[in-house]
C-alpha positions in Angstrom: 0.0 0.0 0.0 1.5 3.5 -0.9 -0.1 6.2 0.7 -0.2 9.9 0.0 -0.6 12.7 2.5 -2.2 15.7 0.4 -4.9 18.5 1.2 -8.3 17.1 1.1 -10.8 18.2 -2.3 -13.5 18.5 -2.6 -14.0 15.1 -4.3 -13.4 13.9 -1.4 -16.3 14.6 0.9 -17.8 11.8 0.3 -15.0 9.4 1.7 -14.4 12.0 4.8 -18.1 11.9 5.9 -17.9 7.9 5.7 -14.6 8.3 8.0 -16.5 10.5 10.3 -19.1 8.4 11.2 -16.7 6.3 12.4 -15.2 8.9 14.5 -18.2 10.3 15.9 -21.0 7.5 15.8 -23.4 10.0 13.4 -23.2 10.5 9.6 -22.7 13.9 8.5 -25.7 15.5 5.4 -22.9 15.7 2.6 -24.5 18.5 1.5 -23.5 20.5 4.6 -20.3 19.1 4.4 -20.0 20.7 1.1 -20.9 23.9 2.6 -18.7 23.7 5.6 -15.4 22.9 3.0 -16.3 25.5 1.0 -15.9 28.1 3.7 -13.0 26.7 5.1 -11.1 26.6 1.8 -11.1 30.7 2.2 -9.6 30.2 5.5 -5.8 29.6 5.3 -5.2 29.2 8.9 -7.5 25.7 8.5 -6.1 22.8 6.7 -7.9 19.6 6.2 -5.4 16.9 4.9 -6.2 13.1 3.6 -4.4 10.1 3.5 -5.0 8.6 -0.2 -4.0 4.7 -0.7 -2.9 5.8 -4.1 -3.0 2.4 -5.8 -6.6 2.2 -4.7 -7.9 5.9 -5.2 -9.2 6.1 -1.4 -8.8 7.9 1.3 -8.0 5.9 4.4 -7.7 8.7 7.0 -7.8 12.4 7.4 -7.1 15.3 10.3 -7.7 19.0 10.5 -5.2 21.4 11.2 -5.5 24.8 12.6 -2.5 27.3 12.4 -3.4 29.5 15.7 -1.9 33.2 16.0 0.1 33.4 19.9 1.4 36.7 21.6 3.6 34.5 23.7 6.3 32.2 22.7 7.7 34.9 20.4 5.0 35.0 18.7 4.7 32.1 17.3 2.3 30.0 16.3 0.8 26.5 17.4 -1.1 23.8 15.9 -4.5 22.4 17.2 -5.0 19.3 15.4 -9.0 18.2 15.5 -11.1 15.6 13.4 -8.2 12.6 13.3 -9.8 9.1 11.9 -8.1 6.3 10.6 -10.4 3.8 8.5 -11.4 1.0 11.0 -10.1 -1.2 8.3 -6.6 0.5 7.7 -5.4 0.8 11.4 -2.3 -0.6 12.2 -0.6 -0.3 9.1 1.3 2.6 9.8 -1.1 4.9 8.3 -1.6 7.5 11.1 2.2 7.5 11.3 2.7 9.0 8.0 -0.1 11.3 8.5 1.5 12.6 11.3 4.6 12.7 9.7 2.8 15.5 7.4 1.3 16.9 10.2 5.0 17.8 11.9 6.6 18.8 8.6 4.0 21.5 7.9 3.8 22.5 11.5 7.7 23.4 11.1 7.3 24.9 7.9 4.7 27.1 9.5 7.4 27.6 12.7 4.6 26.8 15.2 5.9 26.4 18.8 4.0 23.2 19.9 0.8 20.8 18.4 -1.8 19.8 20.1 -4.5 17.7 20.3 -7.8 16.4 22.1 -8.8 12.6 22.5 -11.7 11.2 24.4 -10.7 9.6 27.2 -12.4 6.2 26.1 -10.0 5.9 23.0 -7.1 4.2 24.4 -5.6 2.7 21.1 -5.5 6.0 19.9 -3.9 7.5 23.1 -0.5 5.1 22.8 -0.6 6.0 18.8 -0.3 10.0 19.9 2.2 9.0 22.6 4.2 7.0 19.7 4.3 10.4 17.3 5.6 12.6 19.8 2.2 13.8 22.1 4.0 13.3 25.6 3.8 16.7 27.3 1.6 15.8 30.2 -1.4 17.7 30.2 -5.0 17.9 30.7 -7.5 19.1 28.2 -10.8 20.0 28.8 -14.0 20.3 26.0 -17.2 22.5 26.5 -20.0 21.2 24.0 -22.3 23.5 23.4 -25.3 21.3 22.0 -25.9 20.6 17.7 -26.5 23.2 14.9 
């Protein structure tokens, strides 16, 4: 399997709403999807990146990226990474790795001054993955939803 990290298209919405059901139990109305893309294409702080298997034409995983402005740290940036899914049937093939591999390399290029990164506390596989790319810094995060719409 070779696999391509590249920004996501709008092609392929489709394959990304299938992914995120499996991240979030709910299928997304590709329609809004659509909607929500388009307006995050103008933003060039947000980057939505896929993982193609290029011999097959699919994508087997995805993450978002946001480049954050700071006032501290000289200034620079940091990276909030959100919306991370591997295909059910893909993990453990080193997949995430070489997302993540992306992930750092653009990060630099940007010259941000740390990642980081949410995970619910029931995900355990995907808690020793993040502490295998790097995530160690021990912190704790904290999420306020507020409700759907």
């Amino acid at each position: 399997m070779t696999i391509a990290v590249r920004p996501a298209k709008q092609q392929d919405l489709p394959e990304l709403v299938e992914l995120y059901q499996q991240l979030i139990g709910e299928k997304e109305e590709l329609a809004e999807v659509q909607k929500r893309f388009a307006r995050m294409q103008e933003d060039a702080k947000a980057t939505v990146l896929v993982a193609e298997d290029t011999a097959l034409h699919k994508v087997v995983a995805t993450a978002m990226c946001i480049f954050c402005p700071s006032l501290i740290m000289g200034g620079r940036p940091f990276l909030v990474i959100e919306d991370v899914v591997v295909s059910q049937q893909c993990r453990g093939q080193g997949i995430g790795t070489i997302l993540f591999e992306e992930i750092d390399r653009l990060a630099q290029r940007e010259g941000c001054s740390y990642s980081m990164l949410v995970s619910s506390d029931f995900r355990k596989e995907a808690h020793q993955f993040y502490g295998k790319a790097g995530f160690q810094d021990p912190v704790k995060g904290f999420r306020k939803i507020y409700g759907k719409g």
